[in-house]
VOPA-662612 format. One record per atom (N, C-alpha, C, O, CB): x negated, z negated, y. Coordinates in pm, whole numbers, padded with zeros to 5 digits, always signed. Glycine has a CB too. Layout:
! residues N
XZY...
END
This chain:
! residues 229
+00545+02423+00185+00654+02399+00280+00709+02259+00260+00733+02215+00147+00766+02505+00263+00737+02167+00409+00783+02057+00375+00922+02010+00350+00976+02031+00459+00740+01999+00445+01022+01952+00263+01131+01968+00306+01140+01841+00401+01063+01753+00440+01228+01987+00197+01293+01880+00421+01324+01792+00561+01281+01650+00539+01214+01603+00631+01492+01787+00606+01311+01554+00413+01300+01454+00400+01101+01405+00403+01029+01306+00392+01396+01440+00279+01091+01555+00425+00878+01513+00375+00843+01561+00515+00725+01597+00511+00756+01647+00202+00899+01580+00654+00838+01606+00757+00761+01521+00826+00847+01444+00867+00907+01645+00820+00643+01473+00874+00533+01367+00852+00628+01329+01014+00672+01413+01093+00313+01420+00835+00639+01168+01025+00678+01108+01145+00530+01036+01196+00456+00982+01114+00812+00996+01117+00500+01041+01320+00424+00983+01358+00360+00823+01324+00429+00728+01361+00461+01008+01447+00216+00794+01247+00189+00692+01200+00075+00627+01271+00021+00704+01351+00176+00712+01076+00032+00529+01266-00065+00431+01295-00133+00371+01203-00103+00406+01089-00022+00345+01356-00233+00274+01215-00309+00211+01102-00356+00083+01171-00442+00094+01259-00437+00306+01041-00316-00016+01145-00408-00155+01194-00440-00276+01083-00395-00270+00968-00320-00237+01321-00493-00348+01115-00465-00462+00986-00354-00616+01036-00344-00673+01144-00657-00535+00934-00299-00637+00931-00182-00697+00916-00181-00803+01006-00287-00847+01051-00157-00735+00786-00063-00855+01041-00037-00944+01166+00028-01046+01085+00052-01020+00967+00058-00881+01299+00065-01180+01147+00197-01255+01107+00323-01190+01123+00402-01232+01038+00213-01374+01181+00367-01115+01189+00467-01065+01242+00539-00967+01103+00651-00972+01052+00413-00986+01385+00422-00884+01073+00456-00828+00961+00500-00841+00848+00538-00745+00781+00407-00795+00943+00501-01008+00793+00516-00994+00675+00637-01004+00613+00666-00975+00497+00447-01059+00630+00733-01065+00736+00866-01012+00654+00904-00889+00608+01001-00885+00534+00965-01030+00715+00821-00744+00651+00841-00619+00641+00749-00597+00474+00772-00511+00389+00781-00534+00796+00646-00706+00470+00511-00648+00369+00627-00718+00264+00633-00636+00173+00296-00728+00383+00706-00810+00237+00779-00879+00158+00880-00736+00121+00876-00683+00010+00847-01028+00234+00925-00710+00180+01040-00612+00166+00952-00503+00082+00974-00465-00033+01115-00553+00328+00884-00476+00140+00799-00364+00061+00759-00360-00025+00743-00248-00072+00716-00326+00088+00710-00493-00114+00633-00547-00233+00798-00554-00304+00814-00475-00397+00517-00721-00207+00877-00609-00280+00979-00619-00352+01072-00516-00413+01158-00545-00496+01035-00685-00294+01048-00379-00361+01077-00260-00370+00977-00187-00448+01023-00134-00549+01098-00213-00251+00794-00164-00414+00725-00120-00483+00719-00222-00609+00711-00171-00722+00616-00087-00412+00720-00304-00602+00683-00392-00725+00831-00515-00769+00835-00637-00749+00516-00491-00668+00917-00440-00821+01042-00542-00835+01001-00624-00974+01075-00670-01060+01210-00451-00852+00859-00624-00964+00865-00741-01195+00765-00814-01082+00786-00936-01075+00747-00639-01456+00693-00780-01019+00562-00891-00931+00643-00987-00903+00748-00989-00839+00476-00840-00770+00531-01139-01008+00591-01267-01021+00483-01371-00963+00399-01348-01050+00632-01296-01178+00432-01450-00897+00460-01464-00805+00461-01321-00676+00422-01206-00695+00388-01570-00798+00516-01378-00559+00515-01300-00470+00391-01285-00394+00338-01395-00377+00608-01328-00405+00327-01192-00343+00182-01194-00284+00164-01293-00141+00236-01278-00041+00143-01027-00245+00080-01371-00149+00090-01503-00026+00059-01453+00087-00011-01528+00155-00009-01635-00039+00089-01339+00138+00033-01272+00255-00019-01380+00369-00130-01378+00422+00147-01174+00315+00101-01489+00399+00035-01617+00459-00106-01663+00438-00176-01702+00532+00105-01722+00415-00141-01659+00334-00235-01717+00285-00336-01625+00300-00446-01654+00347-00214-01764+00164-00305-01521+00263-00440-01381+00296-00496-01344+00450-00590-01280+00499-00368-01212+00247-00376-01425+00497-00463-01350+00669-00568-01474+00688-00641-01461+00787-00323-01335+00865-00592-01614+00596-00678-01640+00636-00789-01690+00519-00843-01799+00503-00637-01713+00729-00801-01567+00447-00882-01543+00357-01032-01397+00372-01046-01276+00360-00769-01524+00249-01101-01509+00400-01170-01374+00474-01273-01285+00374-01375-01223+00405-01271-01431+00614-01200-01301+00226-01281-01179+00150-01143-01083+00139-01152-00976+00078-01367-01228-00030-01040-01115+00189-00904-00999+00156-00880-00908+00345-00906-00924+00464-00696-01136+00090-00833-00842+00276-00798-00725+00411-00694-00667+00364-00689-00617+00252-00912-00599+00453-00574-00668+00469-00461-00567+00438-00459-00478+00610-00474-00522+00724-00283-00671+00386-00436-00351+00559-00405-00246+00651-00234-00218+00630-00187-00192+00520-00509-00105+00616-00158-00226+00750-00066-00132+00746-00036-00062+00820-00070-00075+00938+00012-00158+00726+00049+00053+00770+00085+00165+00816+00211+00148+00887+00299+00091+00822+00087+00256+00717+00240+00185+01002+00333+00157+01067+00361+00269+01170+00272+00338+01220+00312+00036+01113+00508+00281+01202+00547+00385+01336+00563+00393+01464+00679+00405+01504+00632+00423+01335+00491+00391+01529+00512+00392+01693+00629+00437+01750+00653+00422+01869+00419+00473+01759+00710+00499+01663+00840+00569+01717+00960+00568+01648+01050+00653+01648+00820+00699+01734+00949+00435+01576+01072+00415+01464+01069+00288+01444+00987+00229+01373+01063+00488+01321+01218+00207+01547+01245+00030+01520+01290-00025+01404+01389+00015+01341+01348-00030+01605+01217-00118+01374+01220-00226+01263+01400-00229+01283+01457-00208+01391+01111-00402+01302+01472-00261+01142+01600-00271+01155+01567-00349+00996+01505-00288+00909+01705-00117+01187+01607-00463+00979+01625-00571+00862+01718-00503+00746+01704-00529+00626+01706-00720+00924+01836-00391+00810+01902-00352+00691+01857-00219+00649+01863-00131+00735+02046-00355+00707+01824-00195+00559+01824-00060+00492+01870+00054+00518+01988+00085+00536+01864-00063+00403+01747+00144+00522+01848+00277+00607+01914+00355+00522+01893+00331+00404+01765+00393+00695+01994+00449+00548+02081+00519+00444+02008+00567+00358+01896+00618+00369+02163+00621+00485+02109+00539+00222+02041+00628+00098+01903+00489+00027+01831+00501-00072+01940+00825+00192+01909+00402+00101+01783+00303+00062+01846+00252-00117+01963+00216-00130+01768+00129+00209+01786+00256-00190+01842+00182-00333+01886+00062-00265+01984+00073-00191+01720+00146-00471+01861+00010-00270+01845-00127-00222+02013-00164-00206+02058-00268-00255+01743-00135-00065+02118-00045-00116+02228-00052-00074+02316-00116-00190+02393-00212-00184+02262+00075-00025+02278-00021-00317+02365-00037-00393+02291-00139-00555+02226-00121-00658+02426+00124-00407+02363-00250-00475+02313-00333-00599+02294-00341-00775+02225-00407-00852+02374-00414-00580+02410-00222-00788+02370-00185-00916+02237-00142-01023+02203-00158-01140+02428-00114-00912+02190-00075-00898+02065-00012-00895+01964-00106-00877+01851-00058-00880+02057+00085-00797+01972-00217-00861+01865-00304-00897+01878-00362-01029+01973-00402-01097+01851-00409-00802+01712-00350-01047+01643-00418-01208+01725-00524-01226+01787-00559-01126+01467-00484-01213+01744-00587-01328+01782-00701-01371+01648-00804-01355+01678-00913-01306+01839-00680-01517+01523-00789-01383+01443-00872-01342+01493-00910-01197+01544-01022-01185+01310-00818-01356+01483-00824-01077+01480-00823-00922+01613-00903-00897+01593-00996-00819+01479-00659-00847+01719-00897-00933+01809-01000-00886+01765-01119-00928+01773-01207-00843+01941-00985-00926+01702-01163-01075+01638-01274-01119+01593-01351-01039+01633-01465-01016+01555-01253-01187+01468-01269-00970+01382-01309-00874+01463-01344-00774+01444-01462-00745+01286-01217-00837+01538-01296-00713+01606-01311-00620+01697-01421-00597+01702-01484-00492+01652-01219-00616+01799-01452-00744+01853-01557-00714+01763-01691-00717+01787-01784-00640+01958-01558-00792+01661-01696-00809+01519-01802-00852+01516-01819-00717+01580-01920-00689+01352-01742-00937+01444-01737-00570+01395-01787-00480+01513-01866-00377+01481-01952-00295+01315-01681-00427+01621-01829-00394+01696-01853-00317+01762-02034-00366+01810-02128-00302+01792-01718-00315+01732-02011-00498+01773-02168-00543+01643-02237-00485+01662-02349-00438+01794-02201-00735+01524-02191-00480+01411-02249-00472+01378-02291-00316+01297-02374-00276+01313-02156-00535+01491-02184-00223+01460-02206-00093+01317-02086-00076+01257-02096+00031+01428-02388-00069+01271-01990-00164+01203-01905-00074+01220-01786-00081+01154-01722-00163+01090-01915-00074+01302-01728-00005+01359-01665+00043+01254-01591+00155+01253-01655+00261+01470-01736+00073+01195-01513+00157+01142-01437+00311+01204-01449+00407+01322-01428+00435+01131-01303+00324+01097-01492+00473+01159-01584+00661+01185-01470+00702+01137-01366+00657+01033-01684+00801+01293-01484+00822+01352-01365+00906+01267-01297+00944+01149-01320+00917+01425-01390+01017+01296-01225+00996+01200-01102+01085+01213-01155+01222+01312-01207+01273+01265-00920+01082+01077-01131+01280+00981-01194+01415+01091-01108+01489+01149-01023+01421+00772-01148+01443+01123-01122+01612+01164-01067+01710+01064-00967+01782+01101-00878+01858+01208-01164+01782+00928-00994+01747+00815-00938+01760+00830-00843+01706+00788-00744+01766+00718-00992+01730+00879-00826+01603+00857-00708+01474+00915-00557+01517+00964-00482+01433+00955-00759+01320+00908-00535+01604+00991-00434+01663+00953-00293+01575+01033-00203+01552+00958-00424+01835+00875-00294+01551+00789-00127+01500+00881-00157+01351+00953-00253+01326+00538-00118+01477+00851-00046+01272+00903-00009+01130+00733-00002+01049+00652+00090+01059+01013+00172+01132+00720-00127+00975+00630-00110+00839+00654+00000+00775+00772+00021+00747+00646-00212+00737+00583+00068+00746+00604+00138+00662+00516+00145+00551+00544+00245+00484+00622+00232+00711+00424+00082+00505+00328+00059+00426+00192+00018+00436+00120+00039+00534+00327+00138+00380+00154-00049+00318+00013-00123+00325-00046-00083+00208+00014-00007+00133+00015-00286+00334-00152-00121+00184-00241-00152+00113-00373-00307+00113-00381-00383+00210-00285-00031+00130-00426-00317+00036-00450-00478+00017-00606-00430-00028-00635-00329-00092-00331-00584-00123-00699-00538+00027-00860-00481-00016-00945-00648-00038-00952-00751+00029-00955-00357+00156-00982-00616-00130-01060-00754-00194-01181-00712-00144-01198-00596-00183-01064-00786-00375-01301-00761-00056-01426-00711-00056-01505-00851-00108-01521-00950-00038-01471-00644+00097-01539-00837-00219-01626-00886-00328-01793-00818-00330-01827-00708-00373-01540-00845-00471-01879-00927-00266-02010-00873-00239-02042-00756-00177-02035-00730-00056-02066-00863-00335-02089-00665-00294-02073-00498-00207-01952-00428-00273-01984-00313-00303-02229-00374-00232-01813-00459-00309-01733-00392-00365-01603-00453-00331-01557-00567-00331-01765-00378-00494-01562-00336-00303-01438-00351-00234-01324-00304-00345-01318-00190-00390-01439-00258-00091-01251-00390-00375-01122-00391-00490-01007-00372-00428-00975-00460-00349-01097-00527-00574-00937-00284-00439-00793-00223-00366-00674-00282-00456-00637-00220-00555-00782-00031-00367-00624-00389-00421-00533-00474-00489-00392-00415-00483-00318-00433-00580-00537-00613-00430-00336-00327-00346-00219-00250-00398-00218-00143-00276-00283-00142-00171-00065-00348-00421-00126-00060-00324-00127+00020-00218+00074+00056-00248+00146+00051-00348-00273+00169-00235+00092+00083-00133+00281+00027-00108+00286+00107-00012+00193+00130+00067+00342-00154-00055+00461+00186-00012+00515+00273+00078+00709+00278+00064+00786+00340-00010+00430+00426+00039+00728+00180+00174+00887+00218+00143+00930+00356+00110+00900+00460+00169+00971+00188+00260+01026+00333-00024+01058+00427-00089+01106+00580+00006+01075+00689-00041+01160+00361-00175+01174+00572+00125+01224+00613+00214+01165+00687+00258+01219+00783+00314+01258+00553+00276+01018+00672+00254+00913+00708+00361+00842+00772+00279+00787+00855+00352+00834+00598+00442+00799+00792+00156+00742+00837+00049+00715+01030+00080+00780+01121+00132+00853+00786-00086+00617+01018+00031+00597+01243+00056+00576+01272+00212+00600+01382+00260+00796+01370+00012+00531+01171+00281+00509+01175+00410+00330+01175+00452+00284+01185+00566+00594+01047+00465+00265+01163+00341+00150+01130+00370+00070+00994+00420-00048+00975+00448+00140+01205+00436+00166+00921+00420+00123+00766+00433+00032+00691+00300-00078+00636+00300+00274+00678+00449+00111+00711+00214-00008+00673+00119-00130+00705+00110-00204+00614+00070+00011+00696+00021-00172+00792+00132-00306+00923+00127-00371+00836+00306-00492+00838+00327-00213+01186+00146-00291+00780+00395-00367+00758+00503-00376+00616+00489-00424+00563+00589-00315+00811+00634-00338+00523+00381-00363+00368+00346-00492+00405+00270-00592+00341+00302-00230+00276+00246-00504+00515+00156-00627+00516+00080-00770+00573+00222-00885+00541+00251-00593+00652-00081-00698+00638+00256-00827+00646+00361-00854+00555+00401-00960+00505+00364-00830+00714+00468-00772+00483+00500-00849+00358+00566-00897+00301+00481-00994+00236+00521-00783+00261+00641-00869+00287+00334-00925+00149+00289-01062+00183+00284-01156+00114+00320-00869+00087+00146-01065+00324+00224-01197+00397+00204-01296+00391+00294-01416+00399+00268-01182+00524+00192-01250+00377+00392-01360+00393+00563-01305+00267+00607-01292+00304+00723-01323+00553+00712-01250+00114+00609-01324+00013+00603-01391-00013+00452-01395-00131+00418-01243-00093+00652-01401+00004+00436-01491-00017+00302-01650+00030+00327-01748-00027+00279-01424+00082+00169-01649+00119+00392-01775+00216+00405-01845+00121+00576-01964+00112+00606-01704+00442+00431-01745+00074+00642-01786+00011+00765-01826-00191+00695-01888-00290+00733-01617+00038+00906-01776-00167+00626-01824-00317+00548-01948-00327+00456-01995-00432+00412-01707-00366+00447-01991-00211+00435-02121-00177+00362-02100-00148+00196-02193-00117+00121-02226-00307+00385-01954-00165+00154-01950-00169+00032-02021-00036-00060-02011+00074-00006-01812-00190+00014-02079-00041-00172-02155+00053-00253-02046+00116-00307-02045+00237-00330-02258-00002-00357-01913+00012-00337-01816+00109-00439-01701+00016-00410-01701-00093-00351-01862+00131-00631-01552+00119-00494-01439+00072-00434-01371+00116-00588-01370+00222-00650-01384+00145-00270-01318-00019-00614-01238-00022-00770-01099-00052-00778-01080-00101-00667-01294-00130-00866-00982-00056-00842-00860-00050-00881-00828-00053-00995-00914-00030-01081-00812+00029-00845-00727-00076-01021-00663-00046-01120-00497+00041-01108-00444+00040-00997-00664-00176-01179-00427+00109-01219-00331+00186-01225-00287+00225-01335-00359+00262-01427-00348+00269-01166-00104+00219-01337-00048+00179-01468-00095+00310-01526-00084+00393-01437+00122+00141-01478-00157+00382-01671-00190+00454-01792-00038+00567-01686-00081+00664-01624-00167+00346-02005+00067+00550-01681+00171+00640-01639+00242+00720-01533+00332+00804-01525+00229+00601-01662+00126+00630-01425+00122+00657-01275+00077+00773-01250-00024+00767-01181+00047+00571-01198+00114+00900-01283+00030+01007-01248-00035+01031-01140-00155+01049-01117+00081+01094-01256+00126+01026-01028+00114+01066-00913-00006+01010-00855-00083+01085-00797+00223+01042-00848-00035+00857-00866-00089+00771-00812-00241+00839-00824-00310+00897-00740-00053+00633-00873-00265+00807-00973-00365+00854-01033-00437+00961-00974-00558+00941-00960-00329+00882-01142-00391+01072-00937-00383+01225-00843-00474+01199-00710-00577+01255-00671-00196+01271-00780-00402+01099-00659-00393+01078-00519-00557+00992-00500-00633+00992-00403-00231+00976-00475-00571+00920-00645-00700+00788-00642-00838+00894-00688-00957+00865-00681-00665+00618-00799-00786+00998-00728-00919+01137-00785-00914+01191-00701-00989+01284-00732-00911+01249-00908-00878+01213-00597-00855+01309-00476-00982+01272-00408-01079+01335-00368-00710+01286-00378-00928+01083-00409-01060+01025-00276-01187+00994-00362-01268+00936-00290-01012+00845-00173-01236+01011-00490-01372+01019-00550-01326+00900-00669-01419+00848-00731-01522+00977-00428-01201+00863-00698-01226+00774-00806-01209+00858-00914-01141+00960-00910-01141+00653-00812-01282+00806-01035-01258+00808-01199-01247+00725-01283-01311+00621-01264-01332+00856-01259-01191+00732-01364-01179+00627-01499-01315+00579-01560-01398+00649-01619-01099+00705-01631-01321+00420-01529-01462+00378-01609-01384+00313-01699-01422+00342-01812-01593+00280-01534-01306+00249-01701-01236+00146-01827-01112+00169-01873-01062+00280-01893-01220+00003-01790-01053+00047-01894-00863+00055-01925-00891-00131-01969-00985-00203-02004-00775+00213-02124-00726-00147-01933-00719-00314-01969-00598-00232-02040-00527-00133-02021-00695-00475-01831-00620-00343-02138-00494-00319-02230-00407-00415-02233-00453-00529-02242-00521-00298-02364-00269-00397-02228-00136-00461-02161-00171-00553-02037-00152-00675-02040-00052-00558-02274-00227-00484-01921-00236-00541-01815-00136-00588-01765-00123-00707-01735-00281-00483-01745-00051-00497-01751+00061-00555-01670+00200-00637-01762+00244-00592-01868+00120-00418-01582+00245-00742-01707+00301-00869-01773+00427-00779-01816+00457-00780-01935+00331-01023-01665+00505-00699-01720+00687-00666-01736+00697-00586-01878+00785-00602-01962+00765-00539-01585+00589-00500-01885+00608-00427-01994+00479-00421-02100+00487-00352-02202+00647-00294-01943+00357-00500-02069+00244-00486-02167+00165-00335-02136+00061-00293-02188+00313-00494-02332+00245-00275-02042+00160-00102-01998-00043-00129-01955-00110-00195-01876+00273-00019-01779-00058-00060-02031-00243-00040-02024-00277-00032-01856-00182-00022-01778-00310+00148-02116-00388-00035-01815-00407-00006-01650-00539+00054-01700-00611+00005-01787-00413-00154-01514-00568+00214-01604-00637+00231-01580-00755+00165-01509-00703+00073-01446-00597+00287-01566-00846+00164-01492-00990+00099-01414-01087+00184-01348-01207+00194-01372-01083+00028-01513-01029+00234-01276-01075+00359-01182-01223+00281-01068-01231+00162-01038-00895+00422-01060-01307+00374-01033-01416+00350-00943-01494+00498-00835-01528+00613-00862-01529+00285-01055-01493+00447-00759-01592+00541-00696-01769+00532-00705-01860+00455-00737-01555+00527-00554-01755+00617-00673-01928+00668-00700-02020+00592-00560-01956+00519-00485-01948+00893-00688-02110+00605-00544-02166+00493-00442-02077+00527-00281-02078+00647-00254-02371+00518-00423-02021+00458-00201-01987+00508-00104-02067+00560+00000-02051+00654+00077-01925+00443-00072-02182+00452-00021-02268+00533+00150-02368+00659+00105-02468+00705+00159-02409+00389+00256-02310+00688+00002-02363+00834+00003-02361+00968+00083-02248+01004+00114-02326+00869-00082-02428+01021+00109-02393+01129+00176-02308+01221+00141-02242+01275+00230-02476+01180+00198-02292+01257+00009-02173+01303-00098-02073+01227-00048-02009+01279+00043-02192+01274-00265-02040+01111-00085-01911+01039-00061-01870+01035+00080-01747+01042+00091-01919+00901-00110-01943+01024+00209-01908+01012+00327-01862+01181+00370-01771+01198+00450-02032+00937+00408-01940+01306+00305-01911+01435+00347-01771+01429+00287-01697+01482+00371-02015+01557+00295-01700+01390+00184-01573+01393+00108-01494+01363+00193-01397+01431+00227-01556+01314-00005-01535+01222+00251-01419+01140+00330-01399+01242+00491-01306+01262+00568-01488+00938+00366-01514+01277+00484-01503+01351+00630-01430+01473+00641-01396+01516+00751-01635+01390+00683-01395+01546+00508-01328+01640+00512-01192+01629+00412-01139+01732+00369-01418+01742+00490-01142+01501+00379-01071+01475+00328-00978+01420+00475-00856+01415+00462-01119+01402+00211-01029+01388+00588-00976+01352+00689-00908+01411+00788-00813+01386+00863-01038+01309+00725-01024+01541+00753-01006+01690+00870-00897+01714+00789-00789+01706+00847-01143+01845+00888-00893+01745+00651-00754+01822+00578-00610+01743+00626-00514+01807+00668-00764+01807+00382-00610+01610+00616-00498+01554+00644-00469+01565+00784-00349+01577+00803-00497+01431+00600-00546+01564+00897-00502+01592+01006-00412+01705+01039-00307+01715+01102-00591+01593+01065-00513+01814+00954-00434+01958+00971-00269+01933+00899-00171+01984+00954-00538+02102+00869-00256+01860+00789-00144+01871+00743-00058+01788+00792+00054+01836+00810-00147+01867+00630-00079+01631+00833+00037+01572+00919-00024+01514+01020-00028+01394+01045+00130+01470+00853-00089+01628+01097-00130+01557+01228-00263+01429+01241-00326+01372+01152+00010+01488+01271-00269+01418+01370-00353+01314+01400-00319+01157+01380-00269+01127+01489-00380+01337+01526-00319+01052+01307-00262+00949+01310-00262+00874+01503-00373+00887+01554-00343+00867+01182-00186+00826+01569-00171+00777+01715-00252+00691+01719-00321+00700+01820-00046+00727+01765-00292+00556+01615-00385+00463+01629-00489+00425+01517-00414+00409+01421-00317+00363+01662-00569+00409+01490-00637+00321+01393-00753+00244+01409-00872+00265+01436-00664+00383+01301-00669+00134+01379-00777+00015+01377-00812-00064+01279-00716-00119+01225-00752-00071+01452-00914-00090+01236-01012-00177+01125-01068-00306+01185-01140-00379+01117-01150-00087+01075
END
């Protein structure tokens, strides 16, 4: 049973625009408040081994301030790193440019894909906090999974903090397992990262997974309205 706050709102899937990235900024700064530099999304739309998909609502307007209940409201509740960052960019002048007038839709999450020869590296996967238990995450790992499989890639790798369960859950669901570990990967705290991989993708195994890993999510929050790769 879903509660009220987990009732799936209608989603989409395309890959990232200019328009978006004042929304992908907001989002990275929330999923990731120690991420030092900030991700050059500028720079990635014209990088043609990276791919970002986001998830977005056809039926819910972009609004710059935080909706109720967002952490964000109450400044206390931010890290002491995250104001850091915050005042740093603002002395520095970078600050995330306004939001496009274009921007009308509500981001609601991305994910980021390195395709490296035949392997496709999933650099993050992000969901305003707000929006979380909705099934959006689970429909960023799909797409990445099925462009990945339309790009020819053999396999699809990551990494994930040793403590991330949830995450972890969600990355064994779609065929990954643990081949490695980096130890103190990540800079804020020295935390280990898992080194998760899938098994060949254009397998017939792996494509029957995705195919009924697709049918299941439909049944549970519906048909996504758009997706594009």
């Amino acid at each position: 049973m879903l509660l009220p706050d987990e009732i799936p709102i209608p989603q989409a899937l395309r890959p990232m625009e200019p328009r978006d990235i004042p929304q992908l900024l907001e989002i990275e700064r929330e999923a990731f408040p120690t991420t030092w530099p900030q991700t050059p999304f500028q720079r990635e739309l014209g990088n043609r081994s990276a791919r970002y998909l986001v998830a977005w609502s056809p039926d819910v307007p972009y609004r710059p301030d935080p909706p109720a209940g967002h952490r964000d409201e109450n400044p206390s509740l931010r890290s002491p790193f995250h104001e850091m960052t915050r005042r740093v960019q603002t002395l520095l002048g970078r600050q995330p440019p306004p939001p496009s007038e274009e921007a009308s839709e509500l981001v609601t999450g991305y994910v980021g894909i390195w395709l490296v020869l035949e392997e496709a590296h999933i650099t993050a996967v992000a969901v305003r906090q707000c929006y979380q238990r909705r099934g959006i995450g689970e429909l960023l790992m799909m797409g990445a999974l099925e462009l990945a499989v339309t790009q020819h890639c053999h396999t699809a790798t990551l990494e994930v903090r040793v403590s991330n369960i949830p995450a972890q859950a969600l990355y064994e669901k779609y065929g990954f397992r643990q081949t490695g570990l980096r130890k103190g990967y990540y800079n804020d705290n020295r935390e280990d990262a898992l080194i998760m991989s899938t098994q060949s993708l254009g397998s017939l195994e792996e494509r029957q997974r995705l195919w009924e890993l697709r049918r299941s999510y439909v049944e549970r929050y519906g048909q996504p309205r758009q997706v594009i790769y």
